[in-house]
C-alpha positions as CSV (number, residue, x, y, z in Angstrom):
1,X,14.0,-9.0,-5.9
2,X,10.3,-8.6,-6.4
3,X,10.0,-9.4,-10.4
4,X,8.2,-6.6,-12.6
5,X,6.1,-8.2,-14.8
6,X,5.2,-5.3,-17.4
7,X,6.3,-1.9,-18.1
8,X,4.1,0.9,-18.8
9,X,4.2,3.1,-22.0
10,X,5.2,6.4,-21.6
11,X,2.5,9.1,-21.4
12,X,2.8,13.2,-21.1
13,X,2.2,13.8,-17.5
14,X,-0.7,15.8,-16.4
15,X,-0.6,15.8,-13.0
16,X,1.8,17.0,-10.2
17,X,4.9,15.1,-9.5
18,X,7.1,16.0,-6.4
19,X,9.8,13.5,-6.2
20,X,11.9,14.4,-2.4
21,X,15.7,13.3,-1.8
22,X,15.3,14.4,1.7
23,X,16.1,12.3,4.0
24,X,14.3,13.8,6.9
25,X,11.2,11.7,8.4
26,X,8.3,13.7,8.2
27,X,7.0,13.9,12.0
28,X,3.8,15.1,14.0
29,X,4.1,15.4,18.1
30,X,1.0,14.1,18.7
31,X,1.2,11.2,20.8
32,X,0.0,7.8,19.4
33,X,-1.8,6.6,22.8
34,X,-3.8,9.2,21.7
35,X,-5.1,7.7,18.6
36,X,-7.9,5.4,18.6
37,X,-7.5,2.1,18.2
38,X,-5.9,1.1,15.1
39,X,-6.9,-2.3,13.8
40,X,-4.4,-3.8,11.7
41,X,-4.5,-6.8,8.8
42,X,-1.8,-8.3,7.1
43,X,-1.7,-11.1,4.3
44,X,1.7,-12.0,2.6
45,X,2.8,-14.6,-0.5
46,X,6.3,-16.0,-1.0
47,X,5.3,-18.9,-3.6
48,X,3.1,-18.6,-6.4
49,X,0.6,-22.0,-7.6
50,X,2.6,-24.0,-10.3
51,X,5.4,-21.3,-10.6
52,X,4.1,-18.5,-12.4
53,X,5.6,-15.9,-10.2
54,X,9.3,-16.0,-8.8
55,X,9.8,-17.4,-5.6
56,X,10.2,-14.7,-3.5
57,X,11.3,-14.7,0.9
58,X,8.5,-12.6,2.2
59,X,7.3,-14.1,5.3
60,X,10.2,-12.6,7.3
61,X,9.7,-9.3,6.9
62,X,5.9,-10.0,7.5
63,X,6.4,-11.5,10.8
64,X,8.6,-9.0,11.9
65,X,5.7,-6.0,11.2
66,X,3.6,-8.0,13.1
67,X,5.9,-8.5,16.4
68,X,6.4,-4.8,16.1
69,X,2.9,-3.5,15.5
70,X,1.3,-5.7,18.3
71,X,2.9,-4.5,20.9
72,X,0.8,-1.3,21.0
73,X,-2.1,-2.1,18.5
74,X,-4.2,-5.4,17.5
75,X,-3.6,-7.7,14.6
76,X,-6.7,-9.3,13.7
77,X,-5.4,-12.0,10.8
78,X,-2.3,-13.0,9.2
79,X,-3.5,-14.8,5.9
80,X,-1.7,-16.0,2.4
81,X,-3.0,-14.8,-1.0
82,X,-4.9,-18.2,-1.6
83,X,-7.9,-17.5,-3.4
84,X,-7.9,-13.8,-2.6
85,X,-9.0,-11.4,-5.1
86,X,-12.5,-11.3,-4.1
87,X,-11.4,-9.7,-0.8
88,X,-9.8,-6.6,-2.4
89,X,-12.4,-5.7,-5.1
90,X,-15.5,-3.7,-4.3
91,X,-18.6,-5.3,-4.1
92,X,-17.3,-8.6,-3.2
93,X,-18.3,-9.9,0.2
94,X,-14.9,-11.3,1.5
95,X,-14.2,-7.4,0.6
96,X,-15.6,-6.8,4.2
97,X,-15.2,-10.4,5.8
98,X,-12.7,-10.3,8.4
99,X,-12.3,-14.0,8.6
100,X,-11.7,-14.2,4.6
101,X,-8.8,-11.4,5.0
102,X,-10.5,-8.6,3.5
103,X,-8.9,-5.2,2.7
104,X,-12.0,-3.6,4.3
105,X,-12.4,-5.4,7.3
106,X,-9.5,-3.7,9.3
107,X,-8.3,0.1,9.5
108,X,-4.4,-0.6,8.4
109,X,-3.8,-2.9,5.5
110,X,-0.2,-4.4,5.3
111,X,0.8,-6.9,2.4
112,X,3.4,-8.1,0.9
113,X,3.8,-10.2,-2.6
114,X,4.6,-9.1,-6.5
115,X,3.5,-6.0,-7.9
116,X,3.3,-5.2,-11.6
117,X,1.8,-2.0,-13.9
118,X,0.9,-1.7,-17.0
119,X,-0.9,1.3,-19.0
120,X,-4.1,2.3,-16.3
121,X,-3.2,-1.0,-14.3
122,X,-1.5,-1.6,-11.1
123,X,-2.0,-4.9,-10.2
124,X,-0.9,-7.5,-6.9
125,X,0.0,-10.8,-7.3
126,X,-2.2,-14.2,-5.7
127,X,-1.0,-17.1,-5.4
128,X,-3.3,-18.5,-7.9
129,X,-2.3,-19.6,-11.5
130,X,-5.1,-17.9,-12.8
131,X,-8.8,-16.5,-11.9
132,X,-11.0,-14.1,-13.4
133,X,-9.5,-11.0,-15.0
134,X,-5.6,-12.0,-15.1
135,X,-5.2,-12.2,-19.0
136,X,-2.3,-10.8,-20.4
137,X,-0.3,-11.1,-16.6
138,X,0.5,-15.0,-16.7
139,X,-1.3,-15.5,-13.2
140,X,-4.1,-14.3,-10.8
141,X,-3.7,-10.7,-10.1
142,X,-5.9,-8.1,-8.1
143,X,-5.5,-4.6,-10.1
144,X,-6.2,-1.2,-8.5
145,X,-9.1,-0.4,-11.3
146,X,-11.9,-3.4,-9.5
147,X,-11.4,-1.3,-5.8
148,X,-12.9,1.0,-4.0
149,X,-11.2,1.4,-0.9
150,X,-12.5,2.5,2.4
151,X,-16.4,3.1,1.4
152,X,-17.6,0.0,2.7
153,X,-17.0,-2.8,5.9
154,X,-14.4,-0.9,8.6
155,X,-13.1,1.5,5.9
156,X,-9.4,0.9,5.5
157,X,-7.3,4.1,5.9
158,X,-3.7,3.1,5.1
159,X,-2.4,0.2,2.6
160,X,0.9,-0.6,2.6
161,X,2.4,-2.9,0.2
162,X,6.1,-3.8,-0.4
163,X,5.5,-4.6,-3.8
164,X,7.4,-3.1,-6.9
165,X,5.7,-1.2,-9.2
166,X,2.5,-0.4,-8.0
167,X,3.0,3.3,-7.3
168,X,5.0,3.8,-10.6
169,X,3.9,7.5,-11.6
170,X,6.9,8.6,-14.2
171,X,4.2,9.1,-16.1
172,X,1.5,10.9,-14.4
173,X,-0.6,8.2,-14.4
174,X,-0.9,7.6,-10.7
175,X,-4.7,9.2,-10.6
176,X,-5.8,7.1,-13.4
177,X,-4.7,3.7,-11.9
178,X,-5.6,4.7,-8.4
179,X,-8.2,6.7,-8.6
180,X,-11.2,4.2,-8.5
181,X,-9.3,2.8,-5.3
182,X,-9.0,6.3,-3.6
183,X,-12.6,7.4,-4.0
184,X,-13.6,5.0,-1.8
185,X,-12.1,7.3,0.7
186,X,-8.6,5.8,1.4
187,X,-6.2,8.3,3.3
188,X,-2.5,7.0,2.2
189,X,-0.8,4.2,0.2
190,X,2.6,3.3,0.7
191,X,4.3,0.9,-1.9
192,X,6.9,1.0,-4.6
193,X,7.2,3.5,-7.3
194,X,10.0,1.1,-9.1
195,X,11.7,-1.8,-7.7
196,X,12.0,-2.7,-4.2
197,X,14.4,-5.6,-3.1
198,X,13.7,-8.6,-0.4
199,X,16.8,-7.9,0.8
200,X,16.5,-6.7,4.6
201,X,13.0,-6.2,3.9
202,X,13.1,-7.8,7.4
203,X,14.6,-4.8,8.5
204,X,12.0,-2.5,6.5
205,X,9.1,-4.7,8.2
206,X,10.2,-3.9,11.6
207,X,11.1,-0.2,11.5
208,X,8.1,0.4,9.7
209,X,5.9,-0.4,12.3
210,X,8.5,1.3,15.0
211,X,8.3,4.4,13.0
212,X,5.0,4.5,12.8
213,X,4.8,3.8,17.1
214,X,7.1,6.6,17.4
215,X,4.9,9.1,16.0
216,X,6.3,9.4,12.5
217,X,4.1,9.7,9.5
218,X,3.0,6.9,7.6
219,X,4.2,8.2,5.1
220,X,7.5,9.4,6.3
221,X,7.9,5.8,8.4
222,X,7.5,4.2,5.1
223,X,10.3,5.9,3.2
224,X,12.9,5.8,6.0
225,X,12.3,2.2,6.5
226,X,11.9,0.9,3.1
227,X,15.0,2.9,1.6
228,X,17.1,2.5,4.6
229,X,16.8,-1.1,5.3
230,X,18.1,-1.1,1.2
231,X,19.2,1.5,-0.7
232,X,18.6,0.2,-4.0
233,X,15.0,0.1,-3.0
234,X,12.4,2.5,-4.6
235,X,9.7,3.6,-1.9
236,X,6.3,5.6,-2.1
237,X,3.7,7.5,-1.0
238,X,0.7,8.2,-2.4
239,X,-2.4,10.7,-1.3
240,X,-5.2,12.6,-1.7
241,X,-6.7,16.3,-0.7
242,X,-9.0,18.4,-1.3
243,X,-6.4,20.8,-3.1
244,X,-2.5,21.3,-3.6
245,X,-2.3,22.6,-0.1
246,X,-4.2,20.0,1.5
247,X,-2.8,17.3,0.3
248,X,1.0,17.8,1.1
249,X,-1.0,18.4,4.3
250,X,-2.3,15.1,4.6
251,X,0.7,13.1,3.3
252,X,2.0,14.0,7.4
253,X,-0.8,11.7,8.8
254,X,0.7,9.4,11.7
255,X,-1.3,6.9,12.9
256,X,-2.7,9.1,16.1
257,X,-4.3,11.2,13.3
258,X,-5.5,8.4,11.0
259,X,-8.6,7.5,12.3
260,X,-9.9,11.3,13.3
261,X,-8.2,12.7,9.3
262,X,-11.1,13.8,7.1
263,X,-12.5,11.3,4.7
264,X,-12.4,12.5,0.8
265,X,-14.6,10.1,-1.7
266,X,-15.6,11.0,-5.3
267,X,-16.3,14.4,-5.9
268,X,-14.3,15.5,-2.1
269,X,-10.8,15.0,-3.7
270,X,-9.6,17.3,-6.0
271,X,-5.6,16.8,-5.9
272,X,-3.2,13.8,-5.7
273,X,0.1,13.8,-4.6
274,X,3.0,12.1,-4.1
275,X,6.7,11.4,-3.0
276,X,9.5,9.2,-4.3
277,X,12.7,8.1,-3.3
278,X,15.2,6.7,-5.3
């Protein structure tokens, strides 16, 4: 299990929350050979400097995603969390350094580590026992709030993080701890809303990235795979649109859409949505 390492308060929720037992895939027919090409990025943690996470077996379900994804698109690195907070804050220039694993250097972003939130923060785990900013969370941490995702370098689309927590939004509060990230113009996040389990998540790591070759949405391949692979697991989705309508719309993006899907930064997005499963 992937510890949680706060809890949030409770908060009156003020924006739209659609939580979907389904368990239908949500699914385009375009075909990915269609897409352009998709470049991919994936950095994963299982042991944390001098202990101050849990342990966790991550490197498994890592590997798998990337023997699955690379048989139809590229993988440019496969990198730890060593020193790595400058390459997910905005501004930074490992932010856009493909050789320093940074979350805007590739199209499709894909880690894997701890995951904690806590009031407007949702935060990732480094290896690193501390660095700037990490007060109050025992250990170096790279929180939502510093990014700005998909303004600057290659422009990420996607993240995808099997990490608990992240996309906790029982409160509402999704917009407010991801909305910095998102105006950078990222199209959809895929994490956990509560806890997800390393159980099978070797499983989840390779029908992920089938899902997503076989023309599922992100979205949908994310769900399917996470909850499947464990049922005690707690996947998400997260996205934004220009409106309601538009974003339900845009939570469907597979990757033969993602690259050609409109870009909303700032001002562009007025709506965020997203799904649960429990």
């Amino acid at each position: 299990m992937k510890a949680t390492f706060l809890s949030s308060s409770s908060r009156a929720v003020r924006n739209a929350l659609i939580v979907m037992f389904a368990i239908t895939m949500l699914m385009t027919f375009a075909s990915s050979a269609m897409a352009s090409t998709i470049n991919f990025g994936v950095r994963c943690q299982s042991d944390f400097q001098n202990g101050w996470a849990p342990t966790i077996d991550v490197y498994g379900e890592c590997d798998n995603f990337i023997s699955q994804i690379e048989t139809e698109y590229p993988v440019d690195f496969y990198f730890n969390l060593h020193g790595a907070q400058d390459a997910f804050y905005s501004g930074q220039a490992a932010e856009t350094c493909e050789s320093c694993g940074g979350v805007d250097s590739v199209d499709f972003f894909y880690m894997s580590t701890h995951g904690g939130e806590s009031g407007d923060q949702a935060v990732y785990a480094m290896w690193d026992a501390s660095c700037p900013g990490d007060a109050g969370w025992g250990g170096c941490i790279a929180q939502a709030l510093s990014m700005r995702l998909g303004d600057s370098g290659k422009q990420v689309k996607a993240l995808a993080t099997f990490s608990c927590d992240t996309l906790y939004n029982a409160d509402g509060d999704l917009p407010e701890r991801w909305g910095k990230a998102f105006a950078g113009g990222l199209k959809v996040l895929v994490g956990g809303h509560d806890l997800l389990y390393t159980g099978n998540d070797t499983q989840a790591g390779t029908d992920f990235a089938l899902y997503m070759e076989q023309n599922s949405a992100i979205g949908g391949a994310w769900l399917n795979a996470v909850y499947y692979a464990n049922t005690a697991n707690n996947p998400a989705v997260a996205n934004t649109g220009a409106n309601s309508s538009d974003c339900w719309n845009r939570e469907g993006v597979t990757l033969g859409g993602l690259m050609s899907e409109k870009v909303l930064r700032d001002g562009s997005i007025g709506y965020y949505c997203w799904t649960n499963w429990n």
